[in-house]
C-alpha positions as CSV (number, residue, x, y, z in Angstrom):
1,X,0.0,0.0,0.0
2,X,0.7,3.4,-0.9
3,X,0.4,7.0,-0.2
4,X,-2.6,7.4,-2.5
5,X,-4.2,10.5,-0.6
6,X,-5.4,12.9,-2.9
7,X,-4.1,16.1,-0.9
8,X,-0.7,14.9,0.5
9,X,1.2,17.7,2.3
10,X,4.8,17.8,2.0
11,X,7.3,16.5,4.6
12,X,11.3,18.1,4.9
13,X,12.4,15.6,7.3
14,X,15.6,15.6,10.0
15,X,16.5,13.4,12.4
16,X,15.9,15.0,15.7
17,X,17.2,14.2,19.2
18,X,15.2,12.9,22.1
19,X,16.1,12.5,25.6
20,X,13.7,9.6,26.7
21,X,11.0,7.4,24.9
22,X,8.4,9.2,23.0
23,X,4.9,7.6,22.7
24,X,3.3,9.0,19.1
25,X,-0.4,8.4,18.8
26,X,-1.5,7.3,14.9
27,X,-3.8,9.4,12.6
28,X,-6.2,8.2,10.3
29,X,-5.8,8.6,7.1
30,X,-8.6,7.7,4.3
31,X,-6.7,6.2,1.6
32,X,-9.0,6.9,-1.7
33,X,-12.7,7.7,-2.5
34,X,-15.5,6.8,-0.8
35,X,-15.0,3.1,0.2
36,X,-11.4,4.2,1.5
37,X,-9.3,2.1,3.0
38,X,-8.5,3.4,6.3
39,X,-5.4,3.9,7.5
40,X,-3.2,5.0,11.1
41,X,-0.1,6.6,10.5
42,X,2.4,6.8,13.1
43,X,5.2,8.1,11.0
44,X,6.0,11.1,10.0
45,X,4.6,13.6,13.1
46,X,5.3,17.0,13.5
47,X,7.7,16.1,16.1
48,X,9.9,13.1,14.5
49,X,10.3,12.5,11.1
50,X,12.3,9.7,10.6
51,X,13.4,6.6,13.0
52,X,17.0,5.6,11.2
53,X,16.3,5.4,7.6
54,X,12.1,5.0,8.4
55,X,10.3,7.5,7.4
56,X,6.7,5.9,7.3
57,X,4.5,4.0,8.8
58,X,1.0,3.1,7.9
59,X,-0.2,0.4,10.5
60,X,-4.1,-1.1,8.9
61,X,-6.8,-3.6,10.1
62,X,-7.9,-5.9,10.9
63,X,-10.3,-4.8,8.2
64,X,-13.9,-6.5,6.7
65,X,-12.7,-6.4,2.9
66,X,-16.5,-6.5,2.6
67,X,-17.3,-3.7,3.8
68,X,-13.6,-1.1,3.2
69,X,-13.2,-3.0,-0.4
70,X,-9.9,-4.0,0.8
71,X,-6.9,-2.5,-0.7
72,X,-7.3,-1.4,-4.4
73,X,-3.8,0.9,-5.4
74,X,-3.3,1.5,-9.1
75,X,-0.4,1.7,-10.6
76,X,1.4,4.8,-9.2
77,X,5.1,6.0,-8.7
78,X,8.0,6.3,-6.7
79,X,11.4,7.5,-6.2
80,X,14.4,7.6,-3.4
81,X,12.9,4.8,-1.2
82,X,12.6,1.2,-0.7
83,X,8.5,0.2,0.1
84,X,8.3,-3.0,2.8
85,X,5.3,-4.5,3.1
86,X,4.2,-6.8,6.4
87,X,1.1,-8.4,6.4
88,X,-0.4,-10.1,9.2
89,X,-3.5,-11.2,8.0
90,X,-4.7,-11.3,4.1
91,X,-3.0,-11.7,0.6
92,X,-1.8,-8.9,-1.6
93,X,-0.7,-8.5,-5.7
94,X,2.4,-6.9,-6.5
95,X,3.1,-5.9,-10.0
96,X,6.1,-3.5,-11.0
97,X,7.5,-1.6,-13.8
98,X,10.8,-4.0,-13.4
99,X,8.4,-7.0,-14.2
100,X,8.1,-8.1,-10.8
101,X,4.6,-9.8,-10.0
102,X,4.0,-11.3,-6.6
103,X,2.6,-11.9,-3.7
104,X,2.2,-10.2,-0.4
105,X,1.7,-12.9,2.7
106,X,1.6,-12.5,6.4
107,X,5.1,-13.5,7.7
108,X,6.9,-13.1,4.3
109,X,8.8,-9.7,3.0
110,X,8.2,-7.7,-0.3
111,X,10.7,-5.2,-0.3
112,X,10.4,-2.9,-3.7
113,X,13.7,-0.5,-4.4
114,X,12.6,2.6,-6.2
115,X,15.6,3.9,-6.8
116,X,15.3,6.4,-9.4
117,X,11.9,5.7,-10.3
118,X,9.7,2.5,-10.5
119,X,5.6,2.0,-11.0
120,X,4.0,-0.5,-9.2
121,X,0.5,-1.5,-8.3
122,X,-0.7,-3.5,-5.1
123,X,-4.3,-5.0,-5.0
124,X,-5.9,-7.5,-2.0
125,X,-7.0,-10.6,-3.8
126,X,-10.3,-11.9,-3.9
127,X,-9.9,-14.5,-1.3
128,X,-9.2,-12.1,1.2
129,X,-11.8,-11.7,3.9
130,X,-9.2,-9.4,6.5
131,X,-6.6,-7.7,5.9
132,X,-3.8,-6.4,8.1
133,X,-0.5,-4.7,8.5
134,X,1.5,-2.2,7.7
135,X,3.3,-0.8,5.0
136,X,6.7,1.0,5.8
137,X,9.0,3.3,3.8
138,X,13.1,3.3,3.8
139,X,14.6,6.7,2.8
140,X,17.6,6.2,0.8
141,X,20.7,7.9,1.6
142,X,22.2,10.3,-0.8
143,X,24.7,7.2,-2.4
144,X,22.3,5.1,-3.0
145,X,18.7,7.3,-4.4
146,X,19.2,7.1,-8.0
147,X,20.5,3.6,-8.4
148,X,17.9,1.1,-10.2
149,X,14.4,-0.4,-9.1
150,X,14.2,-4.0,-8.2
151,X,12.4,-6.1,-6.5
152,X,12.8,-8.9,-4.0
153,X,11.2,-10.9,-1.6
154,X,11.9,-13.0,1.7
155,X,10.5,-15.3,4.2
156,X,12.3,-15.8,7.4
157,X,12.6,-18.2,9.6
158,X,11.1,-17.6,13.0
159,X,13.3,-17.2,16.2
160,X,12.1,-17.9,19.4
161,X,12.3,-18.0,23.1
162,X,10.6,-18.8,26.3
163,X,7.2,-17.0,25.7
164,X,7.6,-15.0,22.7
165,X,8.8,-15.6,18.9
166,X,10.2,-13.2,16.1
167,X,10.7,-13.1,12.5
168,X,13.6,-10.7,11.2
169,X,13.0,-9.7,7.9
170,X,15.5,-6.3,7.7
171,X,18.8,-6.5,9.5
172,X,19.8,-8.4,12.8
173,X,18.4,-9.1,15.7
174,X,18.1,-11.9,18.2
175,X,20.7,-14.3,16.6
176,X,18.4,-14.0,13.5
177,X,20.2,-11.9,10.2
178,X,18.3,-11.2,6.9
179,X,19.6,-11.9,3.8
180,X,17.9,-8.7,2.1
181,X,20.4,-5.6,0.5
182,X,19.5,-2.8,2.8
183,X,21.4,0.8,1.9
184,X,21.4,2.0,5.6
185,X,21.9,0.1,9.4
186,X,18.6,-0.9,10.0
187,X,16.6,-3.9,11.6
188,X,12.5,-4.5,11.0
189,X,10.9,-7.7,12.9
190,X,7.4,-8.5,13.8
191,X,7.4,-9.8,17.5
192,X,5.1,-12.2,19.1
193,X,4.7,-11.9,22.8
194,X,3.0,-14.1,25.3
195,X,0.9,-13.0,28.5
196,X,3.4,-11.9,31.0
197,X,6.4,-12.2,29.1
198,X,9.0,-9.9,29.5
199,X,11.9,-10.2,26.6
200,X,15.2,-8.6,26.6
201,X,16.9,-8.2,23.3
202,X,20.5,-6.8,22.1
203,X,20.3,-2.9,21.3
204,X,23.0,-1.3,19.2
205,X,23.8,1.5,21.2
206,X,24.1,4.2,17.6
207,X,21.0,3.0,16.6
208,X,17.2,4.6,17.4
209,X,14.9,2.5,17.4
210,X,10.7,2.1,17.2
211,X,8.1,-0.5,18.5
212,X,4.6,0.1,16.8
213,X,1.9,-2.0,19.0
214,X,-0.4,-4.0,17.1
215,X,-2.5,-5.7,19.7
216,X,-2.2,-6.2,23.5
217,X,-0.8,-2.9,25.4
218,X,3.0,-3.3,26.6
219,X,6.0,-1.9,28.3
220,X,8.8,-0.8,26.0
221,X,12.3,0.4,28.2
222,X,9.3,1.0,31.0
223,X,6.6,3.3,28.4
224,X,3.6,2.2,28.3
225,X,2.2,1.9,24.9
226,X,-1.3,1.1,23.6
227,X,-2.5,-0.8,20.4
228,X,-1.6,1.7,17.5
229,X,1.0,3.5,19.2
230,X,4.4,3.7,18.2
231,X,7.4,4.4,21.2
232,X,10.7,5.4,20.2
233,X,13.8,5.2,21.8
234,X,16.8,7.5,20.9
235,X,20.5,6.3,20.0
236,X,22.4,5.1,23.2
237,X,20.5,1.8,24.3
238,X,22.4,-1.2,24.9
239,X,19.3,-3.5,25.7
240,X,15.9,-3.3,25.1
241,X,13.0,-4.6,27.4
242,X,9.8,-5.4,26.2
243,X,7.2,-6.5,29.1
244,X,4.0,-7.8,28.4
245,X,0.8,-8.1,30.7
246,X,-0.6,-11.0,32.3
247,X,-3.7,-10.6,30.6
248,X,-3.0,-10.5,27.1
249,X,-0.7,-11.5,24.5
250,X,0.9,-9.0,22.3
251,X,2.2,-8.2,18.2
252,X,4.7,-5.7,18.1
253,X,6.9,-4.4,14.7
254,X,10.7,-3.1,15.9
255,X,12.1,-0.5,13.6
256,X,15.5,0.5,14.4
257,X,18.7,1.9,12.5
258,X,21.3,4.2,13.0
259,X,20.6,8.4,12.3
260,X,20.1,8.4,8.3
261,X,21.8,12.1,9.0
262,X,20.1,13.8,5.8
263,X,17.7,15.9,5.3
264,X,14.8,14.8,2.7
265,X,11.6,16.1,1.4
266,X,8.8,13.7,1.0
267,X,5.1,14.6,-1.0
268,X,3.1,11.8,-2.7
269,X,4.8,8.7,-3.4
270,X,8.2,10.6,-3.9
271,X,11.2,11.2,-1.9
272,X,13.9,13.9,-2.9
273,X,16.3,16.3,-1.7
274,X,14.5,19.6,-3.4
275,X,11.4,21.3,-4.0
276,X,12.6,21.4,-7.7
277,X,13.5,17.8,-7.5
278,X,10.0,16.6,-6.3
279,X,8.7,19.3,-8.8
280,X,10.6,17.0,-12.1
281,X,9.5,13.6,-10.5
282,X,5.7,14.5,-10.7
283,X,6.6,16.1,-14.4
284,X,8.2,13.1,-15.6
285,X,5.4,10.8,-13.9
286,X,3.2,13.0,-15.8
287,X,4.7,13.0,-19.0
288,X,4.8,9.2,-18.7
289,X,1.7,9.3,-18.8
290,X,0.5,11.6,-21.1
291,X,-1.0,13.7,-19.3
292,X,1.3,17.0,-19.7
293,X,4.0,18.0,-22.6
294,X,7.5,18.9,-21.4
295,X,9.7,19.7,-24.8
296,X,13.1,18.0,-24.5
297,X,12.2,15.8,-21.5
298,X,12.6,12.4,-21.4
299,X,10.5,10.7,-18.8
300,X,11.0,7.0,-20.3
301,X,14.7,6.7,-18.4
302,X,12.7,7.5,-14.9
303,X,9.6,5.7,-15.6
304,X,7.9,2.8,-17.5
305,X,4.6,0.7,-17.1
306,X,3.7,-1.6,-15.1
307,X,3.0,-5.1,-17.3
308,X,-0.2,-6.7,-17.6
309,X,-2.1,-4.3,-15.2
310,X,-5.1,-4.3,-15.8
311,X,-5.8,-0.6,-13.7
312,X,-5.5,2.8,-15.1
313,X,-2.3,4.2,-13.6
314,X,-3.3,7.3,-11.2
315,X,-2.8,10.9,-12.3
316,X,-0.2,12.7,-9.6
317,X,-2.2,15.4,-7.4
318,X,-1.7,18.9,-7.9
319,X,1.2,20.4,-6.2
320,X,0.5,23.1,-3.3
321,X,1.0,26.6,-4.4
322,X,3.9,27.6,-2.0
323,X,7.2,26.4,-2.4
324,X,7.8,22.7,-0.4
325,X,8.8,23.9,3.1
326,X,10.8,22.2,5.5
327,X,9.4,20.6,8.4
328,X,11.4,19.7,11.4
């Protein structure tokens, strides 16, 4: 799932310092027309921007496909991130601009590399009753923004331990390492936690890290946190604790990675460094698709189509009228 509001607001991001565990509440955020697919988003807030390299989180369901319509995301672009989707519950088809065509299952990683620019489409299938998860954006660093989309995808291997289990999909953590190409220090891992557990796990003390509750309420480094709240923790931790009720089992997604240490600007699906850079990614989305005429520019070497789709690829919205701010 993608950022398919029809309004977005721009985003300047910076890291920013903390000096003990922030709880940020989630907003909703009607993804689409009517039927919209609602969404919380934890990530960005006025007051943090980026946790590491992650610079969004959209946390969804469990949802009645029945009654939302489920997920339903055109073809639609991207630049200067990687895209992870997590599901928990539900099945979701990928298709790319790379030729890419899979699908999304709880417990196994899509990770999609825009790079410089890729198209891609993501639709719940019609087998799917619930869905739920979340859908998380990487910034990439400077070296690493324009290099070429791809595609890959992963299914780890649960670790576990007395009372809880985890599955790693970006980075390390708990004796577990993923395999996937990340461009920044990171970790993602969806955590399972039994009534009155209390887990301890390995921090790396130059990394900041997030845990986004997904059901039950917990204790993260002694912060409470309810379902749909995400806690963050700044760079200095050698340990992280994790304590859980006796009265209810809990999900959990960790986020963590050292300071990205750039500054980025974020509006639609796109991620630059400019205002006049996120100005030429909508033109040359635009251009693709024939919607506006730009003499002498050349949108194909950003942009191509996504195969075999059957959806109309969506128009980008219209950009605000001021110049993209900064926000920090």
């Amino acid at each position: 799932m993608s950022n398919i509001e029809t309004a977005p607001v721009e985003v300047e991001c910076a890291s920013a310092p903390a000096a003990a565990v922030e709880i940020h509440t989630p907003r909703d955020v009607p993804l689409g027309g009517p039927r919209a697919m609602p969404v919380r988003r934890t990530l960005p807030q006025r007051s943090r921007s980026l946790i590491g390299a992650w610079c969004f989180v959209d946390h969804y369901g469990p949802d009645a496909v029945a009654r939302t319509g489920g997920m339903v995301v055109p073809p639609h672009p991207h630049t200067g991130l990687q895209t992870v989707s997590w599901l928990f519950t539900g099945e979701i088809e990928h298709r790319d601009s790379t030729g890419a065509h899979a699908m999304v299952r709880p417990g196994e990683l899509n990770l999609m590399t825009a790079g410089r620019g890729i198209a891609h489409s993501e639709v719940s299938t019609p087998q799917t009753s619930t869905l739920h998860g979340v859908q998380l954006w990487l910034a990439l660093p400077e070296a690493s923004r324009h290099i070429d989309p791809r595609f890959e995808h992963y299914a780890p291997e649960p670790v576990a331990g007395p009372g809880w289990e985890a599955r790693v999909f970006l980075g390390e953590l708990a004796g577990s390492s993923s395999p996937v190409r990340t461009h920044s220090p990171i970790v993602g891992a969806e955590i399972l936690l039994e009534p009155g557990t209390v887990l301890d796990l390995d921090a790396d003390p130059r990394f900041e890290y997030g845990l986004l509750a997904d059901t039950g309420n917990l204790l993260f480094q002694g912060a409470a946190v309810a379902p749909g709240e995400l806690a963050y923790v700044p760079p200095g931790s050698a340990g992280l604790r994790i304590a859980v009720p006796a009265d209810s089992s809990v999900r959990a997604v960790l986020l963590g990675g050292e300071p990205l240490g750039e500054t980025i600007v974020m509006w639609w699906n796109f991620i630059g460094r400019s205002h006049e850079e996120i100005i030429q990614y909508r033109r040359d989305w635009q251009q693709h698709l024939g919607a506006e005429t730009h003499p002498g520019a050349d949108a194909a070497s950003r942009f191509s189509a996504v195969p075999d789709d059957p959806l109309p690829p969506l128009p980008a919205p219209v950009l605000p009228n001021a110049r993209l701010r900064p926000r920090r």
